[in-house]
N, C-alpha and C positions, 0 to 999 in steps of 0.2 A: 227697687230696680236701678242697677248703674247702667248708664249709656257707653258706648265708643268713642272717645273721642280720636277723630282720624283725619288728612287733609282730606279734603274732597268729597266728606260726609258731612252734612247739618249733623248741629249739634240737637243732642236728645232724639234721633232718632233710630239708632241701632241698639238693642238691647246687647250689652256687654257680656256674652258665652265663652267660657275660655275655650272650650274645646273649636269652636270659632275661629277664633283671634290662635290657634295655635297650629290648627291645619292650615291655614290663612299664610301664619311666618314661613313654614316650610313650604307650603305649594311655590313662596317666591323662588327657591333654590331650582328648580328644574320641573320639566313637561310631568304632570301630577296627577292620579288619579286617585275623585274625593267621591268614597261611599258612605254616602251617611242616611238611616232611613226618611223614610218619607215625611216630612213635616219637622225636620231636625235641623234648616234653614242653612241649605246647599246655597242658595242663591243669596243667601247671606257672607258666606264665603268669598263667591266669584265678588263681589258685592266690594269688598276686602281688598281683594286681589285687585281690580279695576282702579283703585283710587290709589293702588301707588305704582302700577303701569300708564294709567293716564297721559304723565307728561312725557313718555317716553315713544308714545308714537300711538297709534289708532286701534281701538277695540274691534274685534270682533265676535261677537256670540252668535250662537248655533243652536235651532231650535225645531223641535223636525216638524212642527203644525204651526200655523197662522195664531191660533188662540194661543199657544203658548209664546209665540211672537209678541204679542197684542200685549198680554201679562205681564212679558218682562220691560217692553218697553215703558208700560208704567211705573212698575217698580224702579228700574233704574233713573227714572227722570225724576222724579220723587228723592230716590236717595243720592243721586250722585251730582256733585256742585258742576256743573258743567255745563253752559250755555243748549236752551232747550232745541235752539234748533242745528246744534251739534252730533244730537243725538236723533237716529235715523232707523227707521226699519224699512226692509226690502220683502217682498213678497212678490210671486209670480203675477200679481196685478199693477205694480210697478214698471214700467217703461222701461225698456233699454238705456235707451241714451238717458234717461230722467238717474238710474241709477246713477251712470258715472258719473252726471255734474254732484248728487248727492254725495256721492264717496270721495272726492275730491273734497268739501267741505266737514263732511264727519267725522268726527273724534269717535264717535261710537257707532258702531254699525251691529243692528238684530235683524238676523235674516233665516229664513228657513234654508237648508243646504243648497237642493235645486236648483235655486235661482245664483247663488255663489258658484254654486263648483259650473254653470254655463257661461256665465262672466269672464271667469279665469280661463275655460275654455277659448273664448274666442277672446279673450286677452282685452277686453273691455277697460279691466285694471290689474292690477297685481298685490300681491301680500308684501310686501316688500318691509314695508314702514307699520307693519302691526303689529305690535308689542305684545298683546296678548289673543289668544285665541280663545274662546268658552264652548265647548261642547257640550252641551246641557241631554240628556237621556241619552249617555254617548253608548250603554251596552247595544246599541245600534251599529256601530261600529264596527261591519263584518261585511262579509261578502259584497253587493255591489251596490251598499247605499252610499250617497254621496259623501258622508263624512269623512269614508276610506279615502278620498281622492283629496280634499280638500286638506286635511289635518297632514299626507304625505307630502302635499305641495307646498303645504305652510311652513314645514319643520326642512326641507329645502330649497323654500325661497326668502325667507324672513331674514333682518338683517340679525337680529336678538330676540330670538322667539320663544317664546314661555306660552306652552297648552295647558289648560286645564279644563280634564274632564270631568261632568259627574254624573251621578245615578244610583239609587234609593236599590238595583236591583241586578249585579253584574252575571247575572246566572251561575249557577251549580255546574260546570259544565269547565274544567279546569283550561282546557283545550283551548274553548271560547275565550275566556277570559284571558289568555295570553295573544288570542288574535286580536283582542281588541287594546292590551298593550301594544304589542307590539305595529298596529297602526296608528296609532297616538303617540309613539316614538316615547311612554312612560318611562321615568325616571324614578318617580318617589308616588307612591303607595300613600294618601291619609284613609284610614276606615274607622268606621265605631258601628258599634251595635246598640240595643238600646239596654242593655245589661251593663254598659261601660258604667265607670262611675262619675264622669264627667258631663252624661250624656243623660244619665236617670231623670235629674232633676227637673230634665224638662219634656220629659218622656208624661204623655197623661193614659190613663189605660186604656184597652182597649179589649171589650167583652168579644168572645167568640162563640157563638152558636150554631150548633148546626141542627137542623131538624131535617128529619127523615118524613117523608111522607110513600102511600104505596102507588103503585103506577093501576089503573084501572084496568078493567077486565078487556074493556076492546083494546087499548092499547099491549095488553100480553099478547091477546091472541095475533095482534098485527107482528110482534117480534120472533113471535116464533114461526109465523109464516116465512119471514126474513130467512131466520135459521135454518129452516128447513132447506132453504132456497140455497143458502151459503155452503151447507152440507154439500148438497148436490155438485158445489163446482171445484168444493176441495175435492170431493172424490174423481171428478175428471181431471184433477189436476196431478193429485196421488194417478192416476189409471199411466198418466205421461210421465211417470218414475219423477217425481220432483218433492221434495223433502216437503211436507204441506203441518203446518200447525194443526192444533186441535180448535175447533172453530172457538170453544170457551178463551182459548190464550190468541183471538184474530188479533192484534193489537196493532197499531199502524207501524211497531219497530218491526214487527212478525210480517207484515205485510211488505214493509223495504228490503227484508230479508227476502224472500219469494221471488222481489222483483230483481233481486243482485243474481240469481239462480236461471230466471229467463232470459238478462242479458247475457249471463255467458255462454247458454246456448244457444243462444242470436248470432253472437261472436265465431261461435263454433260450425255456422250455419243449419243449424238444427230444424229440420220444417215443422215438430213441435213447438219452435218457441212461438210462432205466429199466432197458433189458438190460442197458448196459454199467455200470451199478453190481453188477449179480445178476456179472458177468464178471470184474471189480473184486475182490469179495470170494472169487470161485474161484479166481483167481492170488493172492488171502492165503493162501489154506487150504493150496494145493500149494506153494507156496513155501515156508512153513512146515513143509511134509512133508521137505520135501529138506532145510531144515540140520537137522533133526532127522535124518534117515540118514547126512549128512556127518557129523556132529560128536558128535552123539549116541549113537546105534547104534539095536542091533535090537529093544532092549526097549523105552524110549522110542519109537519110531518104528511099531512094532508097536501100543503102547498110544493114539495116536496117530490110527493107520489104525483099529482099533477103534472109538473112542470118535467117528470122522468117519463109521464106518458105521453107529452106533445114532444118529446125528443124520438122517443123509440117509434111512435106511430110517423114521424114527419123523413121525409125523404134523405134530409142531410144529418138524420141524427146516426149517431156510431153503432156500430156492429153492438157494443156492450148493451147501449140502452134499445138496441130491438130485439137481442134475446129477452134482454128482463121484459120487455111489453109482449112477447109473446109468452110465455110463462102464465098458462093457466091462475097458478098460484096466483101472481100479482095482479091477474084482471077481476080476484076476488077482492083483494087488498082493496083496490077502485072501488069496487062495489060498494067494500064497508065504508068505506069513509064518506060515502054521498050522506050516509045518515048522521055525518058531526058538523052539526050546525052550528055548536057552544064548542068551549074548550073542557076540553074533560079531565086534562092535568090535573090534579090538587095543587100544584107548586100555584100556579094561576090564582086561584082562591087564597093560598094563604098567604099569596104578595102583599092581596088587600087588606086581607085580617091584620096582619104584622102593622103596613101604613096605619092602617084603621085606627088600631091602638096608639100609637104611635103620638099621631097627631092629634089624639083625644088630651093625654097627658102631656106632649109638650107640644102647644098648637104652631108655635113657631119654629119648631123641626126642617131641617135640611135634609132629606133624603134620598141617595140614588140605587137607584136598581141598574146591576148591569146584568143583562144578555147576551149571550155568544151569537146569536142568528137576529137579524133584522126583524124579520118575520115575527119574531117573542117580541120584540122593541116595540112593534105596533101591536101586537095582540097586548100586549100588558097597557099598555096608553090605553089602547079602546075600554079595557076591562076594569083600569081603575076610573073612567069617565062614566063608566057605567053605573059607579060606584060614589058617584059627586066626587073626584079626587081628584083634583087639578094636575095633571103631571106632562110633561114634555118630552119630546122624543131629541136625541142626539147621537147620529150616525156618522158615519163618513161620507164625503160625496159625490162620490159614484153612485150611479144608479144601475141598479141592478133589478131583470124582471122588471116588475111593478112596482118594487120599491123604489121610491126616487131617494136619492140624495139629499146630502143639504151644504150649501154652498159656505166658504168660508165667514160669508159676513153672517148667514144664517147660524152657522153654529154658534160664534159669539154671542148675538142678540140670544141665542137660549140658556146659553153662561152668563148672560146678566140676568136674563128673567129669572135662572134660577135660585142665583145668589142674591138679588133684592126680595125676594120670595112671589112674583108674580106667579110663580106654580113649584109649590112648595118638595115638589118628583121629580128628578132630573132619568130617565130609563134609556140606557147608554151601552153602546156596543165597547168592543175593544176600543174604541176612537177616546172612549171619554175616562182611561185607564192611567193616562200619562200626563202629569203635570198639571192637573187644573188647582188651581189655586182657588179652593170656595172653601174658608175655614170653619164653618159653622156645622159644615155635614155632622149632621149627630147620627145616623144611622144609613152603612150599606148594606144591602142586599144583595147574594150573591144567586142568581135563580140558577144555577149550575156549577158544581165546583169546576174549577179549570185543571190542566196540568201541568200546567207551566208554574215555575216556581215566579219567575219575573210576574208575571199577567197577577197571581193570588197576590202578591207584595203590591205589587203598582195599584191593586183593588181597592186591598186595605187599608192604605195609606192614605185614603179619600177621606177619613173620619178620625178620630183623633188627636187634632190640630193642638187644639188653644184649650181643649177638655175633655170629659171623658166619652168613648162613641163606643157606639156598640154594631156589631158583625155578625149576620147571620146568614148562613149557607147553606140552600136547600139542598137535601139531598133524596134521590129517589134509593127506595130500599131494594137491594140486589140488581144494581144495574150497574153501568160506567161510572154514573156521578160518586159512586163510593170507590170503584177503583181509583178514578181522580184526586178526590182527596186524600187520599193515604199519598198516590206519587206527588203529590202537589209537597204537601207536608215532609215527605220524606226529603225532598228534593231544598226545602228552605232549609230545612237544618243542613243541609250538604253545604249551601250559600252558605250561611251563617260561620260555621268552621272555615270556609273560603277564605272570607273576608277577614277573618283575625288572620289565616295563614299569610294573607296580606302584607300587613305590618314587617312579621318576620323574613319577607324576602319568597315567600311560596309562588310566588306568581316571578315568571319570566318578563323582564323587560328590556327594551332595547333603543336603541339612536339610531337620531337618521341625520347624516350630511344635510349641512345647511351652506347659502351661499355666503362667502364672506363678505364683511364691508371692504371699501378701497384700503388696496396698501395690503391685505393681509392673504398670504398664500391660498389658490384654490386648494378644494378638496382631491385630492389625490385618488381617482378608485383603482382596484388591483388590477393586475396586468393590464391597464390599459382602457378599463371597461369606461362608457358612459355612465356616468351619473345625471337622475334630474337635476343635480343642482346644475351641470354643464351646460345641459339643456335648455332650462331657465334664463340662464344667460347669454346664450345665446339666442333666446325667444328677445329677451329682452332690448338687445342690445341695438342702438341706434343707429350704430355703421355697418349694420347687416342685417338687412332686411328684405334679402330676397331669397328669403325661403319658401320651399315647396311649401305651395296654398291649397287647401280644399275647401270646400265649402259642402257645412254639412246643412241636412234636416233638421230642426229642431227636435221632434220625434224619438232621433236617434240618438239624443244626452241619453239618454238610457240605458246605453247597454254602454261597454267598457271602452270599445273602440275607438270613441272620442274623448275617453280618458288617455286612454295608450298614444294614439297619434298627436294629442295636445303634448306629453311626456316626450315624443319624440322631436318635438321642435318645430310639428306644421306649424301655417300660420292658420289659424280655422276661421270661416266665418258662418254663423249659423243664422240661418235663414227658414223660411213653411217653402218647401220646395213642392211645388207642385205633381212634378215627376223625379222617379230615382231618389235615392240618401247621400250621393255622396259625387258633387261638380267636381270635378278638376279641368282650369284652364276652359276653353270653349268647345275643347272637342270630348272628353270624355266622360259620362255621365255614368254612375258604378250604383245598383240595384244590391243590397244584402239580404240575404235572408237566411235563415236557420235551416237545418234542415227537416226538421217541424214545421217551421213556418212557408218552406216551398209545398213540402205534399198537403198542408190544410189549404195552401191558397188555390192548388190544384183541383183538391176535392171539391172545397167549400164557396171559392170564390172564382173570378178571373183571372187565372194565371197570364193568358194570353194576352188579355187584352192590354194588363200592366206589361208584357213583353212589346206588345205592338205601342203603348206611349213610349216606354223605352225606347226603345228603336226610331221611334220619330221624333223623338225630342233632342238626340243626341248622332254625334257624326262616328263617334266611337264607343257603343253600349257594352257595358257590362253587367253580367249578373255575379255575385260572388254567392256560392254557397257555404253556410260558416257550419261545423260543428260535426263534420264525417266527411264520410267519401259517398262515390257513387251504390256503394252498398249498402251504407247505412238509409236513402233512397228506399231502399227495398223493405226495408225491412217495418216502415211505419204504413201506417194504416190499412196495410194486409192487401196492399197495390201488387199487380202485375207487374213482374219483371219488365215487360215488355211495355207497360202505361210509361211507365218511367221511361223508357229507353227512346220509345217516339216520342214525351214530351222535350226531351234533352233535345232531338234531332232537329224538332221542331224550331223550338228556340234560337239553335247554333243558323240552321240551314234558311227558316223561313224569315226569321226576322236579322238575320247575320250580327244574334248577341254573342258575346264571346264568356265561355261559361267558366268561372274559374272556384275550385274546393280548398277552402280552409280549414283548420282543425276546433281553431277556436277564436273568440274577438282580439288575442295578443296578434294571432296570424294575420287576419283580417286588417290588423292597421298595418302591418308591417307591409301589405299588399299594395295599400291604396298608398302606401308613403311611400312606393317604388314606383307606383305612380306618377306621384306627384311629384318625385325628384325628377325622373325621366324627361314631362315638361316643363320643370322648373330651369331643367339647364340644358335643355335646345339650344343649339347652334344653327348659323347660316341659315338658306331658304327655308320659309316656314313652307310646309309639309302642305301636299297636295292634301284637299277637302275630300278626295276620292279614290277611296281604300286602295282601286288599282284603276291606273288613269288611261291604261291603254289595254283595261281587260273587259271592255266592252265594246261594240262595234253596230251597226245597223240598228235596228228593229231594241235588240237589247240598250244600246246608247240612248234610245229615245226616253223609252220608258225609266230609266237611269235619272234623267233629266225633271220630267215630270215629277217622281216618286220626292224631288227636294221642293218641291211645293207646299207650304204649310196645307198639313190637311189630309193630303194624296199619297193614297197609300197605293201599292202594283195595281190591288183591283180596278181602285178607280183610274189608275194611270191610264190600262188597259182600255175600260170603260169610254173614255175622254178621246183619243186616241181611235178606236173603233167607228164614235159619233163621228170625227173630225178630221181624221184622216191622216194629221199630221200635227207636230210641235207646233207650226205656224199657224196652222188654223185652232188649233186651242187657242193662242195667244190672240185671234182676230175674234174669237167667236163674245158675242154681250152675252150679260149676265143672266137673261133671261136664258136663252140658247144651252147656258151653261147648268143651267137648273136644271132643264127638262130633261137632264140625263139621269141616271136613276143613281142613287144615290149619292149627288152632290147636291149640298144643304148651300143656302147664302151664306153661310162664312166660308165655307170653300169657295164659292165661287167666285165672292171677293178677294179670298187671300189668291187666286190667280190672277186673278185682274190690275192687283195692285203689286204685286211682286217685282213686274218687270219694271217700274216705274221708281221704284226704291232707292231713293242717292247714296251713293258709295264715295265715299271722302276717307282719305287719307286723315286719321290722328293725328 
């Protein structure tokens, strides 16, 4: 074996791969995306890359989970000659301010996106001086994960930026894969397969099995209950003229089709589409139920039918899940399954038969099982304990239901236990699909095939490292898990062709304006347009720094809004705002919500009462609704015209928010930045506290007064007022006095008492 010899690598540590060392020379010529399969030592690459970008300015890598954080920071401190505590990772447990003094002194920064793309948001620090970026699982790369925001900001604000992204899995899905160039601002295409010949060599096989087992008698009779059930609502669906599949071809592309069919007669204002969305979400629900009895079993499926009857029997569950709980049919369903106290799957039993073997012949085996539903993740734990078979559970960390999560330092600690062999079963959701480095894995189990061509690669790439592994995938006979594998399959080889078309130029790539160093012409855009690069520099720039400022929510990195308004040159500060998402200045306080998210908060929660903190918290409230108009309103959760109509009224008239409709989160920033310019560049007297300063008089002027009392809302103004008779006597009456009035608590009574006393100094 020949090593690498390279600056900034020990010697005798990188095994010498040409196809390495030659993706490696080209990814230096421009922003690169490197496909190589799994275990074919991608991050041997970046690896490469890193040690001759080093001296040219500061690292930064991209990793979209803590563990895969945790990995790489080993690896590169290990392989890369560079002062240890040079090299840095950031995670959301990381401090604010602790980050920036760290980013000041790192040469190398691993961070998961999140915490980067809010940094750069509130301008913490800037990309400026990063010579290379690394997006590590970048087919992520779409829609509104943070990478999009980050890799666009990097490629123009960098003074000499070179990305390089990779991933074992870019999907089948030509479309895709040119979104995910074309947000990495791609240049040059390196791919291989493992059929290359440069690539073979260290290619080790890799067995695939699939075994078929049959689904048991109660779980048929449960799916056809399902079906019968399904029937019933295609046919009232067909009875509303609407183009309906055959329930055999239900498939979730057949199901978005249906649902493209009742948006446009929503659009059209059709008072059919109202039922046939409540019909819409009942062929989710049951459809759902069945590959969970195909593929899943009786514990899952069971917990399932549960958790669908404490929905449809409980007051706030949906119109969907209380037709299905009234459904004769389904309170049979309930019935049957009181009597499954064991799991009646065979997949279940042959998980253990397979380990069983397994670790008889090689007792030092590495094995993970993965599971699509939690639920299997803990039933298979239980059932191989049952079984004397040490195995460990690793999820995501949310909790969901009764299943809890597991927190970032948890998941690690069970990627050590499992790779030092403290339990020799790692049984893992999607969470544990991407990146883990355990080279030993001799055998994965697949207890469900999947559909995704990315998810089946990302699987099997767990096994076949350093020697030969082997892959087996259950499949139940005549259900989904055999439709899955076939699109699974069919879909890799779609990949596979992808990725040589690659090389050739198949894939669309594109540039994005970056800022220049001193001395060399801005970027010019057409007629006139803004560029972020203009933006950037002007965020940046030290003799101009009073730009419109917001301050947002933390909550709300989330959504795009505070990617677009950061793109526009606020200046943002992100804070846990107690009320509203979005300060501007001291008077305006701006409330966003979706319009999904206004009618569930009306249905499900407090609307008001978040209207009535609004309102008190702020001298100028805003609600903005994002993603329709007042008739898209109407049209969700099967609400009165007229619910909606008095709650708007309410809003506008009772708490005096001012209600304004966007289309979508690009609107939405555009909003609040017209905001925020508006108070950024006030002139002359600052602006009466009070909306209209001579549109009150007597009786009204009092209560006026009162109402800006922390606390004191009309009622109790009113209340206060009635006891006392007058402003002066509030302000004379003790604290005691001020309680006995019915609903003022001691912090109101205090916040009156001590208001008038409050020193007011000029800054």
């Amino acid at each position: 074996m020949s090593y690498i010899t390279r600056k900034n690598i020990p010697e005798n540590t990188l095994e010498e791969r040409a196809y390495q060392t030659n993706i490696a020379k080209h990814a230096l010529s421009g922003n690169t995306l490197v496909v190589l399969p799994t275990g074919m030592g991608k991050t041997a690459v970046a690896l490469l890359i890193a040690a001759e970008r080093i001296s040219a300015g500061k690292i930064l890598m991209l990793a979209p989970t803590k563990p895969l954080v945790e990995q790489h920071l080993r690896y590169f401190s290990k392989n890369l000659l560079i002062d240890s505590e040079e090299i840095i990772m950031f995670t959301g447990t990381t401090p604010p301010a602790k980050r920036v003094d760290l980013w000041k002194k790192a040469r190398f920064c691993i961070s998961t996106p999140e915490v980067i793309k809010n940094d750069l948001i509130a301008e913490r620090y800037n990309l400026r001086d990063v010579s290379l970026l690394i997006v590590d699982e970048c087919h992520r790369t779409v829609g509104n994960y943070a990478y999009v925001f980050i890799a666009e900001r990097y490629n123009a604000e960098a003074r000499d930026p070179l990305l390089l992204g990779m991933t074992a899995s870019p999907g089948s899905d030509p479309e895709q894969v040119a979104e995910i160039c074309q947000h990495l601002s791609i240049s040059v295409v390196e791919s291989r397969v493992e059929s290359d010949p440069d690539v073979r060599p260290y290619v080790h096989e890799r067995e695939i099995e699939y075994r078929t087992v049959d689904l048991p008698e109660d779980l048929w009779l449960a799916v056809s209950v399902l079906n019968s059930m399904i029937d019933d609502r295609l046919t009232s669906l067909a009875a509303l003229s609407y183009r309906v599949p055959k329930r055999e071809a239900l498939s979730m592309k057949a199901l978005n089709a249906l649902m493209a069919q009742i948006q446009t007669r929503m659009q059209a204002r059709d008072p059919s589409a109202y039922s046939a969305v409540s019909i819409h979400a009942e062929l989710m629900k049951l459809r759902h139920g069945i590959t969970l009895a195909e593929s899943q079993g009786t514990t899952a499926f069971k917990a399932y039918l549960l958790r669908l009857e404490a929905e449809g029997a409980g007051g706030a569950g949906s119109k969907a899940a209380k037709r299905i709980y009234e459904d004769e049919r389904f309170r049979r369903l309930l019935a049957l399954c009181q009597n499954w106290d064991k799991e009646l799957h065979p997949k279940a039993a042959e998980v253990v038969r397979v380990i069983r073997e397994q670790l008889i012949t090689e007792p030092e085996s590495r094995i993970i099982v993965f599971a699509t539903y939690r639920d299997g993740v803990s039933m298979l734990v239980d059932h191989l304990a049952q079984d004397g078979i040490p195995a460990i559970r690793f999820v995501g960390q949310a909790s969901r239901d009764a299943e809890k999560g597991l927190s970032q330092k948890e998941q690690i600690e069970a990627i050590r236990q499992f790779r030092e062999g403290e339990f020799p079963v790692l049984v893992a959701t999607s969470v544990g699909e991407e990146g883990l480095d355990i080279p030993s894995t001799d055998l994965v189990i697949f207890y469900e095939a999947v559909p995704s061509e990315i998810r089946s690669i990302q699987r099997k790439g767990r096994t076949g490292r350093n020697a030969t592994g082997k892959i087996i995938v259950l499949v139940t006979r005549g259900t989904t898990d055999e439709t899955y594998r076939w699109v699974s399959s069919t879909r890799e080889k779609q990949m596979q062709k992808g990725v040589k078309a690659m090389r050739s130029g198949g894939v669309p790539v594109s540039s994005a304006p970056r800022i220049p160093p001193a001395g060399e012409p801005a970027y010019a855009p057409p007629e006139g347009q803004l560029t972020l690069a203009d933006v950037v520099i002007r965020a940046v720039s030290e003799e101009n720094d009073d730009r419109p400022a917001v301050m947002i929510d933390n909550r709300e990195t989330h959504s795009r809004v505070a990617e677009y308004l950061s793109n526009l040159g606020v200046k943002i500060t992100l804070a846990q705002m107690p009320v509203g998402d979005y300060a501007i200045g001291d008077r305006i306080l701006i409330e966003r919500k979706t319009v999904q998210d206004f009618v569930d908060t009306l249905v499900d929660r407090d609307l008001f009462g978040q209207m009535r903190d609004l309102a008190d918290s702020s001298i100028r409230p805003v609600l903005i609704i994002e993603g329709g108009s007042l008739a898209d309103l109407y049209e969700l959760r099967n609400l009165h015209p007229n619910a909606i109509r008095n709650t708007l009224a309410s809003i506008s008239a009772d708490f005096d928010v001012s209600i304004l409709f966007t289309k979508d989160a690009n609107e939405t920033a555009e909003m609040i930045h017209a905001f925020a310019r508006r108070e950024a560049g006030s002139t002359g007297s600052p602006r009466s506290l009070h909306k209209a300063k001579t549109g009150r008089t007597g009786k009204a002027a009092v209560e006026y007064i009162l109402t800006a009392f922390p606390d004191v809302g009309p009622k109790a103004a009113r209340d206060l007022l009635r006891e006392f008779g007058s402003l002066r006597g509030v302000m004379n009456a003790s604290k005691e006095q001020l309680i006995a009035v019915k609903g003022i608590g001691e912090k109101t009574a205090a916040g009156i008492l001590q208001t008038p006393d409050i020193e007011w100094r000029e800054k």
